[in-house]
Legacy VTK file of the C-alpha trace (Angstrom):
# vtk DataFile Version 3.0
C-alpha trace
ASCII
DATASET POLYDATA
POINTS 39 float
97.424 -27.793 18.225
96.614 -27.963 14.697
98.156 -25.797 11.868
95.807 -25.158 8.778
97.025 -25.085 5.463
95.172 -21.941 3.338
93.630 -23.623 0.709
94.746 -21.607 -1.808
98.737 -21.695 -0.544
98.142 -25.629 -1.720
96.490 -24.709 -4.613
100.126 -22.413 -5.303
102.274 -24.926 -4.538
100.590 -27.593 -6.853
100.840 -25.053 -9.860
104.476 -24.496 -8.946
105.100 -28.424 -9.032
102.783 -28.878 -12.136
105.123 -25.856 -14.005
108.318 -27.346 -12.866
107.379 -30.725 -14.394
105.730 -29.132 -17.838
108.052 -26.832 -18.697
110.551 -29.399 -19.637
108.124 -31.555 -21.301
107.358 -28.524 -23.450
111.122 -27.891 -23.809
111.713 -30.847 -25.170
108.522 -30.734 -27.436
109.358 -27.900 -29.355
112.778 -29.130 -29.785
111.802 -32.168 -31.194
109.283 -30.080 -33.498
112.167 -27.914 -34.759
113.996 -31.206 -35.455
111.209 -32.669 -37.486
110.280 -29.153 -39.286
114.408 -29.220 -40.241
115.216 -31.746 -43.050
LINES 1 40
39 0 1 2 3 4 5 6 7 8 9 10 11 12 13 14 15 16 17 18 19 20 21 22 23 24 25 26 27 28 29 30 31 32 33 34 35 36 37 38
């Protein structure tokens, strides 16, 4: 027996892994903006 995935369940879970590893990226990216903007 063979379970089948829903296509767009995967396409979910990869846009839950792709936010959980941009949102720090973009964390950090404005940071380091406000940094540079700062003298």
């Amino acid at each position: 027996m063979r379970v089948q995935v829903p296509k767009a369940d995967e396409g979910h879970w990869l846009w839950l892994w792709l936010w959980l590893w941009l949102l720090p990226l973009l964390f950090a990216l404005a940071r380091r903006m406000r940094a540079n903007r700062a003298p």
